[in-house]
PQR file of N, CA, C, O and H, with PARSE charges and radii, in Angstrom:
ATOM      1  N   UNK A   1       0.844  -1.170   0.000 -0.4000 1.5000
ATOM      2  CA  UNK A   1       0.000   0.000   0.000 -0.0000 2.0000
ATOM      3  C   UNK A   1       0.896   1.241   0.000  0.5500 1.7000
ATOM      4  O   UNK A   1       1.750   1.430   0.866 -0.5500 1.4000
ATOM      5  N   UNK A   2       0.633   2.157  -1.116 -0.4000 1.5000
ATOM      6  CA  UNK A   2       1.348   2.992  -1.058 -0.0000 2.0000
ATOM      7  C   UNK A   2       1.099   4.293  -0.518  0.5500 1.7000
ATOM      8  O   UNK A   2       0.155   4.138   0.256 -0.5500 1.4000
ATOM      9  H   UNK A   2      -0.061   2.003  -1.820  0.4000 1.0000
ATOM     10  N   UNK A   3       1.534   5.793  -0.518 -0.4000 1.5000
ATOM     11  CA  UNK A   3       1.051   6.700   0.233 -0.0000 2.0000
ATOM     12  C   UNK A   3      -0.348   7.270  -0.649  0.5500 1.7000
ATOM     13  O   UNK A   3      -1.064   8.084  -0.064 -0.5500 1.4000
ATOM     14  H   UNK A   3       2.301   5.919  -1.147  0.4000 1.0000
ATOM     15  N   UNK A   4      -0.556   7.032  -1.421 -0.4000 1.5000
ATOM     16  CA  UNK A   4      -1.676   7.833  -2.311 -0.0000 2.0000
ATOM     17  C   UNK A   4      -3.022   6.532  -1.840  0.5500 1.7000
ATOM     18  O   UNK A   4      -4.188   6.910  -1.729 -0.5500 1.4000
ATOM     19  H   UNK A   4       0.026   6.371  -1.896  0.4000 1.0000
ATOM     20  N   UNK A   5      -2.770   5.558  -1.687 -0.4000 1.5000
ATOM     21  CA  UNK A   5      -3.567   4.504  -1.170 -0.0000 2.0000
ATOM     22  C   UNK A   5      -3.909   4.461   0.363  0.5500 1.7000
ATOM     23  O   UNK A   5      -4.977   3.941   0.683 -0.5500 1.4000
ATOM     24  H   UNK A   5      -1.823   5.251  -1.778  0.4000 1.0000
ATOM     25  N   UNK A   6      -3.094   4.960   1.318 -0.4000 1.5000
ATOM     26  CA  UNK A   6      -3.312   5.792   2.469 -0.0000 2.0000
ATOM     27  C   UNK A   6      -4.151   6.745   2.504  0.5500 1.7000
ATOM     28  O   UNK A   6      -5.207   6.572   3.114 -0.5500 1.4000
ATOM     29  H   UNK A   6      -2.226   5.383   1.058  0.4000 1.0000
ATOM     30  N   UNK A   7      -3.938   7.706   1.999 -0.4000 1.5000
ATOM     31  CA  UNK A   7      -4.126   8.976   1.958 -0.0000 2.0000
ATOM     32  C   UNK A   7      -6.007   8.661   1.329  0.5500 1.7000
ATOM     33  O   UNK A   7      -6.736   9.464   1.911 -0.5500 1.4000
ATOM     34  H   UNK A   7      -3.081   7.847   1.504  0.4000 1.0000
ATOM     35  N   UNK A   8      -6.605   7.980   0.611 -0.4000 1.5000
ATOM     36  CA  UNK A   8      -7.431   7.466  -0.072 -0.0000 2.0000
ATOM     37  C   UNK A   8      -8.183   7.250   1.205  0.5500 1.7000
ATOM     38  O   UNK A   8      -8.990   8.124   1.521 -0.5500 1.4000
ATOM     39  H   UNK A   8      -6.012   7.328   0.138  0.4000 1.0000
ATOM     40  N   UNK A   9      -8.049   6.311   1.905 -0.4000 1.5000
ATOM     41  CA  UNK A   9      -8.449   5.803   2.843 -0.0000 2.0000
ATOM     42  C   UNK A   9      -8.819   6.520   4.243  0.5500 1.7000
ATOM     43  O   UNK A   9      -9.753   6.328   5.021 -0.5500 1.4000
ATOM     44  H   UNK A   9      -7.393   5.601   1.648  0.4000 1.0000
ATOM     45  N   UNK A  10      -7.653   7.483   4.271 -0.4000 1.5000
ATOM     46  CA  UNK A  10      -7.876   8.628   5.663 -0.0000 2.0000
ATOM     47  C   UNK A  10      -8.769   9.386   5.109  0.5500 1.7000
ATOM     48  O   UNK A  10      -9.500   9.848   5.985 -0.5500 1.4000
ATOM     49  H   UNK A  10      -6.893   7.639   3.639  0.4000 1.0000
ATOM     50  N   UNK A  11      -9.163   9.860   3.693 -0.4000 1.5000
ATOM     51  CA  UNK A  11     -10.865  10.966   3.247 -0.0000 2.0000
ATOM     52  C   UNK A  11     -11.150  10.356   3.655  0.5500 1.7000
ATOM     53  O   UNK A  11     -11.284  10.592   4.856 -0.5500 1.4000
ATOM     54  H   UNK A  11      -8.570   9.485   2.981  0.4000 1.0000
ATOM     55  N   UNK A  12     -11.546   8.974   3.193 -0.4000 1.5000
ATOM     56  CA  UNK A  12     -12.584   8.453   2.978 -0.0000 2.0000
ATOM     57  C   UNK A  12     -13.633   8.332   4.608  0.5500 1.7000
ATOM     58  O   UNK A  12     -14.736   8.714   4.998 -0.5500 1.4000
ATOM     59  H   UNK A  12     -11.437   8.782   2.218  0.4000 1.0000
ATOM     60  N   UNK A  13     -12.490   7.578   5.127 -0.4000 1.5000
ATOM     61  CA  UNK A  13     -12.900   7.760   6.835 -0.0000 2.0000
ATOM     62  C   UNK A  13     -13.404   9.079   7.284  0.5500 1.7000
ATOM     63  O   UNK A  13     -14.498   9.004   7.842 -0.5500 1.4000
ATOM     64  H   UNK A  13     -11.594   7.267   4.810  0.4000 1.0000
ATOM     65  N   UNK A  14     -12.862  10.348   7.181 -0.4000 1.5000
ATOM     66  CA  UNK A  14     -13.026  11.808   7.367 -0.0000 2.0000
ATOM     67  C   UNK A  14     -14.713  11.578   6.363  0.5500 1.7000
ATOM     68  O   UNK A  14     -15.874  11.659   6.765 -0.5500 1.4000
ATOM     69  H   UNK A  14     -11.973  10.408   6.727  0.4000 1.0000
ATOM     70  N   UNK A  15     -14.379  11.398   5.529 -0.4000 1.5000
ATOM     71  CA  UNK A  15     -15.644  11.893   4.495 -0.0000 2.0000
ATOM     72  C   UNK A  15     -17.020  10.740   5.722  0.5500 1.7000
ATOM     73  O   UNK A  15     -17.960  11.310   6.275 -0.5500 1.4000
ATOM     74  H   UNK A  15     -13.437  11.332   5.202  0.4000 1.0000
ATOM     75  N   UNK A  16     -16.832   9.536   5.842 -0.4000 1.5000
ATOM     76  CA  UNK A  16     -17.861   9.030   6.696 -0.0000 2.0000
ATOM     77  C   UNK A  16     -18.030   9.325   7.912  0.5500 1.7000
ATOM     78  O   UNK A  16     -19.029   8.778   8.380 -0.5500 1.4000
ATOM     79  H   UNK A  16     -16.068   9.073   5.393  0.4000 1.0000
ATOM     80  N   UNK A  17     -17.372  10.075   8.744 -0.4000 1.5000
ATOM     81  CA  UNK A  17     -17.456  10.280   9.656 -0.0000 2.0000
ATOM     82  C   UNK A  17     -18.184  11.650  10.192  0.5500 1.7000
ATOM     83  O   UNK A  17     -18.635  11.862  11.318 -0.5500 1.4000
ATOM     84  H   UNK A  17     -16.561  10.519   8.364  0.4000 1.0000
ATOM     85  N   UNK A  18     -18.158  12.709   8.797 -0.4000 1.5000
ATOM     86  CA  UNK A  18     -18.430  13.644   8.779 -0.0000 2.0000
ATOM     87  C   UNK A  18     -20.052  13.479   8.242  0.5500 1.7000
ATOM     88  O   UNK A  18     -20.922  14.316   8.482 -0.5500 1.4000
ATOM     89  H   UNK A  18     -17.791  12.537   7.883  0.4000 1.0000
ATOM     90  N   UNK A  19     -20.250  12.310   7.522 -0.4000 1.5000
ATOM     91  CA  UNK A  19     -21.887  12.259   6.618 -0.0000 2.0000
ATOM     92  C   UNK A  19     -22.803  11.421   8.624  0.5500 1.7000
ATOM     93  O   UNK A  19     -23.967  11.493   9.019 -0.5500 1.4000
ATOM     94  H   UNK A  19     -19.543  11.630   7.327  0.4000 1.0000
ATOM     95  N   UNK A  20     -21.566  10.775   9.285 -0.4000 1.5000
ATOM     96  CA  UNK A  20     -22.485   9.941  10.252 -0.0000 2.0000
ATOM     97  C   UNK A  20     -22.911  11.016  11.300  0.5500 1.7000
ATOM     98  O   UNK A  20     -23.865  10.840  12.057 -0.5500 1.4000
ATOM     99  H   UNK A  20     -20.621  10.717   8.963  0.4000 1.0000
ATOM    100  N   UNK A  21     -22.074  12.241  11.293 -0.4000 1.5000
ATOM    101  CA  UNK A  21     -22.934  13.326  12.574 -0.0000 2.0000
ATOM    102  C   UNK A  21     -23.207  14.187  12.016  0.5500 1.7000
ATOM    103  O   UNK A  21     -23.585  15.099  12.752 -0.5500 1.4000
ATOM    104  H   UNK A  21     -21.299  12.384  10.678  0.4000 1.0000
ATOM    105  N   UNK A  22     -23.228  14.528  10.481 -0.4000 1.5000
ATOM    106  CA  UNK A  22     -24.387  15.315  10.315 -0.0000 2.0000
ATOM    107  C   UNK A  22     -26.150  15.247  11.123  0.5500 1.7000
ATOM    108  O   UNK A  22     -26.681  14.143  10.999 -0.5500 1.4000
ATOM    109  H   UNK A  22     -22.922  13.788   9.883  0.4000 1.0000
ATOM    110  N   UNK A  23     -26.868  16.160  11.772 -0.4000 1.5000
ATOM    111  CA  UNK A  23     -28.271  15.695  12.022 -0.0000 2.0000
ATOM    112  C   UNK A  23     -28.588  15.133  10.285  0.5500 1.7000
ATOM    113  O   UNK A  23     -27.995  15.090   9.206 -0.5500 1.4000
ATOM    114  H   UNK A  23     -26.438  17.056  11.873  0.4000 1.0000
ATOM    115  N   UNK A  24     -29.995  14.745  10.911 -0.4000 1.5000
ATOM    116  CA  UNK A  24     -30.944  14.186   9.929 -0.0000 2.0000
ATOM    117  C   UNK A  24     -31.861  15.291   9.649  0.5500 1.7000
ATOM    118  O   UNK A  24     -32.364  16.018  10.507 -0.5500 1.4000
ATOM    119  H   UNK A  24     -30.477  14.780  11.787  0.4000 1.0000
ATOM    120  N   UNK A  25     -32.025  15.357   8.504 -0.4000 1.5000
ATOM    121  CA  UNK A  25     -33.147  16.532   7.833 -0.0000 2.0000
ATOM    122  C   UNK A  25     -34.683  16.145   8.654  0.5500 1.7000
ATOM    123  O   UNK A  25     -35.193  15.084   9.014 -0.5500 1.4000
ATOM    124  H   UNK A  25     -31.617  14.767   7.808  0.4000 1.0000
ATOM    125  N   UNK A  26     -35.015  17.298   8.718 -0.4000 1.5000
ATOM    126  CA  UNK A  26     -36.548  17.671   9.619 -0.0000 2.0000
ATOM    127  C   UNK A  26     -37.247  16.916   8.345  0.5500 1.7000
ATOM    128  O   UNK A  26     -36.588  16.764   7.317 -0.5500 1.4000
ATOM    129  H   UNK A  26     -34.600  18.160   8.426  0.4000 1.0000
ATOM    130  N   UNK A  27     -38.551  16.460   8.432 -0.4000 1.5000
ATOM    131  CA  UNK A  27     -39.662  15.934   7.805 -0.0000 2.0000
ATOM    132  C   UNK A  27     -41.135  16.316   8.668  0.5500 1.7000
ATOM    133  O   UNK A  27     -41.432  15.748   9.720 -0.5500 1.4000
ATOM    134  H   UNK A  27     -39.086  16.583   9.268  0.4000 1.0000
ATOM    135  N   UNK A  28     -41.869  17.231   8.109 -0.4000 1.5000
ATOM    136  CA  UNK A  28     -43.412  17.131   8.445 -0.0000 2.0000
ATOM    137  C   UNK A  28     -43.995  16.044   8.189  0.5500 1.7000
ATOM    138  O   UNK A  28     -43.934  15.592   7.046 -0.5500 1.4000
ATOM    139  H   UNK A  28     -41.628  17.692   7.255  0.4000 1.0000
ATOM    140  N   UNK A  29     -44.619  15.452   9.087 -0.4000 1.5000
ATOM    141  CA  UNK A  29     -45.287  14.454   8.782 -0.0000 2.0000
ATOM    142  C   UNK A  29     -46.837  14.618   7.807  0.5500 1.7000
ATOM    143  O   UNK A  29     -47.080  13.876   6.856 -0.5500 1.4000
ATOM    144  H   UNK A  29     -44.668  15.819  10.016  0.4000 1.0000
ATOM    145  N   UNK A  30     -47.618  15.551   8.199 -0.4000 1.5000
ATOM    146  CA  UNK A  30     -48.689  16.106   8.131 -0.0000 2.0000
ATOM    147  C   UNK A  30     -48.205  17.241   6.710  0.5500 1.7000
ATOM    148  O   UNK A  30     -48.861  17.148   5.673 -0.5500 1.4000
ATOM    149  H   UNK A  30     -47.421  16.154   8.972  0.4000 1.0000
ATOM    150  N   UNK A  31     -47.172  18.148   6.782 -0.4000 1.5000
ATOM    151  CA  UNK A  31     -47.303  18.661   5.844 -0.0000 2.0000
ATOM    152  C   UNK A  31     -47.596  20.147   6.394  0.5500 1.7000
ATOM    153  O   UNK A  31     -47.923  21.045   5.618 -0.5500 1.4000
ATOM    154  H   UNK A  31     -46.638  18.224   7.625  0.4000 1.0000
ATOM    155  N   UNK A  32     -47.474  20.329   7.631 -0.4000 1.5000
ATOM    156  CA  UNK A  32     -47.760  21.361   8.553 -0.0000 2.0000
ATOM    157  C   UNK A  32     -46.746  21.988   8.869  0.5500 1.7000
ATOM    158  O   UNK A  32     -45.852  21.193   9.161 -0.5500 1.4000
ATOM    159  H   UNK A  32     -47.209  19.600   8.261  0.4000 1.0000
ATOM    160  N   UNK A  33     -46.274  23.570   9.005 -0.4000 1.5000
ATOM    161  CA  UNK A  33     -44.760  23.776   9.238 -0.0000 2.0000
ATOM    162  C   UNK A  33     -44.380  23.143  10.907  0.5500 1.7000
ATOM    163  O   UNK A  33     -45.397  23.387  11.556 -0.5500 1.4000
ATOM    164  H   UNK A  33     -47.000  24.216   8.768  0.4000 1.0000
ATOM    165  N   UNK A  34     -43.715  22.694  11.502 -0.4000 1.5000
ATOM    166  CA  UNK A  34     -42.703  22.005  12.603 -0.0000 2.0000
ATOM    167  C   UNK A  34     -42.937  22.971  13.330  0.5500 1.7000
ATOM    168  O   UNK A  34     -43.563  22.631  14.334 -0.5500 1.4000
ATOM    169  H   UNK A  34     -42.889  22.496  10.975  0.4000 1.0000
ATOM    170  N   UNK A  35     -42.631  24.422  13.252 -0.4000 1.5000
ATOM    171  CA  UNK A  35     -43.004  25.082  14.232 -0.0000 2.0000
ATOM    172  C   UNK A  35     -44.362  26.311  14.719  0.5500 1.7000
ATOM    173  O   UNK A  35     -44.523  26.509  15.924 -0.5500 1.4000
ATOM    174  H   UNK A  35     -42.122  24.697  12.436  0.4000 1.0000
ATOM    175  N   UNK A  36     -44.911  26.770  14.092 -0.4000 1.5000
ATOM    176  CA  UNK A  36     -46.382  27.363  14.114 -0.0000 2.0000
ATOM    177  C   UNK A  36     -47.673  26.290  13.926  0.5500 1.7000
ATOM    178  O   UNK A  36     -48.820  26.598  14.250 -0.5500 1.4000
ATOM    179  H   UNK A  36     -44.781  26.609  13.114  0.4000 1.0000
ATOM    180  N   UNK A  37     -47.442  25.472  13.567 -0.4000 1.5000
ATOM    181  CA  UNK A  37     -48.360  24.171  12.969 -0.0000 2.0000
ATOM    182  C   UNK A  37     -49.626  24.466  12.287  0.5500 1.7000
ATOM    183  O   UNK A  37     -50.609  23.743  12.128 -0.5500 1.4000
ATOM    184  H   UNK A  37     -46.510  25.222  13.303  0.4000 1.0000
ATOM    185  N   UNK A  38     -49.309  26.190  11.757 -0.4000 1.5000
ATOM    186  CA  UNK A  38     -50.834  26.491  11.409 -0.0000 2.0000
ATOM    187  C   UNK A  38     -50.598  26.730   9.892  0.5500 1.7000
ATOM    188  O   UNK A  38     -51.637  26.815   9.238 -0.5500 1.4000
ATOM    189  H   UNK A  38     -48.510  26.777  11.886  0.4000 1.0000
ATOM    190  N   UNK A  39     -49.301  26.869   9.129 -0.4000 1.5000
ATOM    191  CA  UNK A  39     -49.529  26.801   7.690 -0.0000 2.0000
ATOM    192  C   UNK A  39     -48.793  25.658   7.034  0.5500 1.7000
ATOM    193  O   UNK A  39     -47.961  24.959   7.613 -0.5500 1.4000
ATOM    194  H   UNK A  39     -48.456  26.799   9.661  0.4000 1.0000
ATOM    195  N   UNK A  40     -49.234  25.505   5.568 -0.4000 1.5000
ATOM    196  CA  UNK A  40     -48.472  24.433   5.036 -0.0000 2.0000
ATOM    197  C   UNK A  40     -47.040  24.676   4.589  0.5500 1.7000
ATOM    198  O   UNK A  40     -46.778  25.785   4.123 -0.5500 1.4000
ATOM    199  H   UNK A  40     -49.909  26.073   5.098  0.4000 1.0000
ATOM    200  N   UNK A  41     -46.116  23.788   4.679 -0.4000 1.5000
ATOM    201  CA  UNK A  41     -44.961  23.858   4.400 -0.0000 2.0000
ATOM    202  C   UNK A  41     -43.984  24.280   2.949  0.5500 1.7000
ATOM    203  O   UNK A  41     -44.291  23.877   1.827 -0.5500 1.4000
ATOM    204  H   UNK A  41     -46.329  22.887   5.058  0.4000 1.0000
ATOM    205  N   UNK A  42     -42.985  25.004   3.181 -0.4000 1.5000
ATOM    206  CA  UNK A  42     -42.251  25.215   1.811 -0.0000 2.0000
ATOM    207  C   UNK A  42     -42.021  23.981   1.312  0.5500 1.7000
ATOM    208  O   UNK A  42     -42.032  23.065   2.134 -0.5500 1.4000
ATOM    209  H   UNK A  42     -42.735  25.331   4.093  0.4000 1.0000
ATOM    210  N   UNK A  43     -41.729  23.608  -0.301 -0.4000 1.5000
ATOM    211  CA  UNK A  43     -41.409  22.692  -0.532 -0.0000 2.0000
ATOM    212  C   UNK A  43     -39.728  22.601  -0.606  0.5500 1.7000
ATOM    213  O   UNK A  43     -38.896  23.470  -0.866 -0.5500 1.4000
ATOM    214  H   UNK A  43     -41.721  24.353  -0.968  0.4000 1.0000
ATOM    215  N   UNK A  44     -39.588  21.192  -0.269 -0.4000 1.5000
ATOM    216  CA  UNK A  44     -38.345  20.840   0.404 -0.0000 2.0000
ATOM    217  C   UNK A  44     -37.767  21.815   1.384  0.5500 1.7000
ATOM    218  O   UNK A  44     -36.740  22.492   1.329 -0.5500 1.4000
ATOM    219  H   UNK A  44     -40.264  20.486  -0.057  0.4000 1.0000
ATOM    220  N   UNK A  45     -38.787  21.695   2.379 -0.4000 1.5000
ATOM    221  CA  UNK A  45     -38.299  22.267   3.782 -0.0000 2.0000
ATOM    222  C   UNK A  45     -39.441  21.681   4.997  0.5500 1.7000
ATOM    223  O   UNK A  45     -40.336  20.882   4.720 -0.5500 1.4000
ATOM    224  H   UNK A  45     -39.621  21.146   2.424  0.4000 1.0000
ATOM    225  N   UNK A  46     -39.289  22.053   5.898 -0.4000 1.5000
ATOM    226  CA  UNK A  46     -40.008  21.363   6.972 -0.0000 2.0000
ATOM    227  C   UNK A  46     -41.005  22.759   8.036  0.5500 1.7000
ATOM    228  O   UNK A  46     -41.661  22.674   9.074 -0.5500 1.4000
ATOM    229  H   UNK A  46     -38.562  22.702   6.123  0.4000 1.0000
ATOM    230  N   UNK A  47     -40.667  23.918   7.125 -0.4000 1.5000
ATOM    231  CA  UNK A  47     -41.563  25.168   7.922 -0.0000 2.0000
ATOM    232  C   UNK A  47     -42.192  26.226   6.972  0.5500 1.7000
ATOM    233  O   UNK A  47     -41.638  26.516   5.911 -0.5500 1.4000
ATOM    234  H   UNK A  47     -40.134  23.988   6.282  0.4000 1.0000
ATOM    235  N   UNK A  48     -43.217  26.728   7.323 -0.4000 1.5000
ATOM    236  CA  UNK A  48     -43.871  27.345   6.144 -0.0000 2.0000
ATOM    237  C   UNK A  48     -43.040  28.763   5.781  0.5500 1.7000
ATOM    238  O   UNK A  48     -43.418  29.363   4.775 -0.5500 1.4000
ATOM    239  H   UNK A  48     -43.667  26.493   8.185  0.4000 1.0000
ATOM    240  N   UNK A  49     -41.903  29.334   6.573 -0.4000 1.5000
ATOM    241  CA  UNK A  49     -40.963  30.288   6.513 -0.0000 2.0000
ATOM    242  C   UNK A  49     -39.863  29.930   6.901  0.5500 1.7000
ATOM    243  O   UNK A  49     -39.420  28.890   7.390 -0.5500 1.4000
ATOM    244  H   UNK A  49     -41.596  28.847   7.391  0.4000 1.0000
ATOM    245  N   UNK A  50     -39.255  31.377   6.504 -0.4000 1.5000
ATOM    246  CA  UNK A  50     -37.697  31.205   7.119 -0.0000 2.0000
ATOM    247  C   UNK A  50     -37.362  31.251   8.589  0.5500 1.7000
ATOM    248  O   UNK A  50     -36.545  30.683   9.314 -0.5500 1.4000
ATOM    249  H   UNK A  50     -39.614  32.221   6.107  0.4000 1.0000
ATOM    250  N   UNK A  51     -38.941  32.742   8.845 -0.4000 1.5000
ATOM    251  CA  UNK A  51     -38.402  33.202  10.131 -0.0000 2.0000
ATOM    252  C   UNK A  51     -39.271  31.749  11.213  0.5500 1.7000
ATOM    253  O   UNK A  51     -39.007  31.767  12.415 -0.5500 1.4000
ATOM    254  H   UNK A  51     -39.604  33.203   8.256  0.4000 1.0000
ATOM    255  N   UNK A  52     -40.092  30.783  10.764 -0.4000 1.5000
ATOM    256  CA  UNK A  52     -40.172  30.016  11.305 -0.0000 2.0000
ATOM    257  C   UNK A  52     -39.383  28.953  11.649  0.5500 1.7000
ATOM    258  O   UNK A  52     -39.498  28.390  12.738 -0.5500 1.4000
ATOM    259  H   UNK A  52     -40.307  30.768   9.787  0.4000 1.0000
ATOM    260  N   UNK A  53     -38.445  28.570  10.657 -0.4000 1.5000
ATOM    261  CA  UNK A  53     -36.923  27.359  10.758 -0.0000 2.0000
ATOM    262  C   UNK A  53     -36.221  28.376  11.723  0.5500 1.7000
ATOM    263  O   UNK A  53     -35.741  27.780  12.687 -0.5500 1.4000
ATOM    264  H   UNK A  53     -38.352  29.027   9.772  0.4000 1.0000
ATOM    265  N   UNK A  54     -35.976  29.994  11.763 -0.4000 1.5000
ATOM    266  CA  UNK A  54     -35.297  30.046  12.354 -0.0000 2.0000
ATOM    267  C   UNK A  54     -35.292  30.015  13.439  0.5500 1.7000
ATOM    268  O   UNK A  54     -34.293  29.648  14.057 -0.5500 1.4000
ATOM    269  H   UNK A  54     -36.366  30.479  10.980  0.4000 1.0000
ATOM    270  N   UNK A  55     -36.661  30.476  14.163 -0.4000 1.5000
ATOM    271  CA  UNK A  55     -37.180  30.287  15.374 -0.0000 2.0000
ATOM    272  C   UNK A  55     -37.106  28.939  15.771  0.5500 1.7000
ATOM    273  O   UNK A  55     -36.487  28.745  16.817 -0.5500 1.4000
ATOM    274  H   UNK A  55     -37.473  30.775  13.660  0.4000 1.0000
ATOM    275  N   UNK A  56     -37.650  27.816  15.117 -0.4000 1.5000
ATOM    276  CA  UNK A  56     -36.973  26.098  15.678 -0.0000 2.0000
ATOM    277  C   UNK A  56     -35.488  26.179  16.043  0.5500 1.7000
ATOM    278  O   UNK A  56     -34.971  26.119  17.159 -0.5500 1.4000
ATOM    279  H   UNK A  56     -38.153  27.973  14.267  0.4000 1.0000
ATOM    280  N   UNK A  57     -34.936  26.328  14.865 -0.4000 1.5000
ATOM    281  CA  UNK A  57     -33.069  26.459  15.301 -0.0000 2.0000
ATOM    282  C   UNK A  57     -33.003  27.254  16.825  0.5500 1.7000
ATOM    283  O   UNK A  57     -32.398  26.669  17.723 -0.5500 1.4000
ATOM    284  H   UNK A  57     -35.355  26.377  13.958  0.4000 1.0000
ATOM    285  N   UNK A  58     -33.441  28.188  17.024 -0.4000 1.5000
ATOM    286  CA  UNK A  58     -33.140  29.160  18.129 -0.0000 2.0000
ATOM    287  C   UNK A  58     -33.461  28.492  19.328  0.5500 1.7000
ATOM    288  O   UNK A  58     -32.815  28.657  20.363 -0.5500 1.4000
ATOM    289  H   UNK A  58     -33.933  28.663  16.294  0.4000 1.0000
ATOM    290  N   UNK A  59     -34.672  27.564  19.205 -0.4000 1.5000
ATOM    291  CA  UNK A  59     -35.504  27.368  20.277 -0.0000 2.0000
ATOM    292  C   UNK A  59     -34.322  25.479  20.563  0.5500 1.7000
ATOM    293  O   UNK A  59     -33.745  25.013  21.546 -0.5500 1.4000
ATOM    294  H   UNK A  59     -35.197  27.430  18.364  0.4000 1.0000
ATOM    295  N   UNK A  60     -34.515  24.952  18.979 -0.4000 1.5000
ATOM    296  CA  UNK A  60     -33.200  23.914  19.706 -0.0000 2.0000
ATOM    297  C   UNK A  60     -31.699  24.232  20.283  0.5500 1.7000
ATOM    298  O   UNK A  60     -31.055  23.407  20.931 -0.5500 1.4000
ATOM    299  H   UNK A  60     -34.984  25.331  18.182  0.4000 1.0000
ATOM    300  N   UNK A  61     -31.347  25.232  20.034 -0.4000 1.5000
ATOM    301  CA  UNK A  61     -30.362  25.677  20.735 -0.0000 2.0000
ATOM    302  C   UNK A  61     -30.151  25.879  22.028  0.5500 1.7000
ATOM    303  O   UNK A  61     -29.112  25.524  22.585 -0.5500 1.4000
ATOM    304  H   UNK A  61     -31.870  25.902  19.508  0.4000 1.0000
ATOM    305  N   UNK A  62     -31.162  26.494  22.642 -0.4000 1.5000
ATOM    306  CA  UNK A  62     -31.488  27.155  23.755 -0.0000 2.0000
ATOM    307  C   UNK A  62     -31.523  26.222  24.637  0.5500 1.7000
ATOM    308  O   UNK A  62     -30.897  26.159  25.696 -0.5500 1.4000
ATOM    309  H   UNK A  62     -32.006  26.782  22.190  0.4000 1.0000
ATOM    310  N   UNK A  63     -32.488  25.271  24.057 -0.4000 1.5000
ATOM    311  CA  UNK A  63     -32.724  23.949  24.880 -0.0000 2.0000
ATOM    312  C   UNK A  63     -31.972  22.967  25.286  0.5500 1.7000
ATOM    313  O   UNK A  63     -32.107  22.203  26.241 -0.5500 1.4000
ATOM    314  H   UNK A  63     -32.996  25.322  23.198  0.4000 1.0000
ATOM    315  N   UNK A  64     -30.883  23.075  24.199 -0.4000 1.5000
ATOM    316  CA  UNK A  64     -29.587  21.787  24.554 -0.0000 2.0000
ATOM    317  C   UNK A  64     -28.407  22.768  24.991  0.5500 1.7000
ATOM    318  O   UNK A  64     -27.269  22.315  24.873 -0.5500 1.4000
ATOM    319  H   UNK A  64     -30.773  23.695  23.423  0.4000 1.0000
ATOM    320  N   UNK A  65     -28.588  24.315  25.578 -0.4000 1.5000
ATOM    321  CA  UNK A  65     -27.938  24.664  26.433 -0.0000 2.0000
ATOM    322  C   UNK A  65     -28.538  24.563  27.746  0.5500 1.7000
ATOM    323  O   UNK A  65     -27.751  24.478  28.689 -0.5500 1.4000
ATOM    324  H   UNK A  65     -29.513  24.683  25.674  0.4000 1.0000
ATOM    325  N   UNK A  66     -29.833  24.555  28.003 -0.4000 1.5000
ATOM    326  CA  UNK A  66     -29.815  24.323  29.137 -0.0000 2.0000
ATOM    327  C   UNK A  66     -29.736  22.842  29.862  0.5500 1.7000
ATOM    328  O   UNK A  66     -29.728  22.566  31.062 -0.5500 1.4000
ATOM    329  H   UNK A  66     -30.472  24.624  27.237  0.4000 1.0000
ATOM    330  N   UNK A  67     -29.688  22.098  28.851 -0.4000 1.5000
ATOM    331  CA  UNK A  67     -29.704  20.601  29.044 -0.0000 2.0000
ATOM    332  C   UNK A  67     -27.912  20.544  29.883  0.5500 1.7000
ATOM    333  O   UNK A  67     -27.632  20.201  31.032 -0.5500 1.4000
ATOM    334  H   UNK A  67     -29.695  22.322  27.876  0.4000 1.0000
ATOM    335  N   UNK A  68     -26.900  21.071  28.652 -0.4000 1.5000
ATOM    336  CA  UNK A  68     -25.675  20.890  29.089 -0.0000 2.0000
ATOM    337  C   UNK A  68     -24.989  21.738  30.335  0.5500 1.7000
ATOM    338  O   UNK A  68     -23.831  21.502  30.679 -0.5500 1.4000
ATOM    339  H   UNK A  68     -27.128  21.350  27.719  0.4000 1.0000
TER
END
């Protein structure tokens, strides 16, 4: 095994390791935005706005600081 066959192998690890803690993309089940639950959702997104994803983000943040 040579160094370019190494080197192959250390992305590759980096590259999976980086796809395994990405989170997982939000999904409405219903089709309802995740956080107001009163309009329907953008397509390919999980909230009927921006300032609504951003308010989720804010509100998961907050929460897994007070957790830690």
């Amino acid at each position: 095994m040579d160094d370019a066959d190494l080197a192959q192998e250390r992305e590759q690890a980096i590259i999976t390791a980086a796809l395994s803690a990405r989170e997982t993309s939000l999904k409405s089940p219903d089709g309802l935005c995740l956080w107001c639950r009163d309009e329907p959702i953008v397509a390919n997104s999980a909230f009927c706005s921006a300032d609504c994803g951003e308010d989720y983000s804010k509100h998961k943040r907050e929460m897994k600081q007070r957790i830690e």
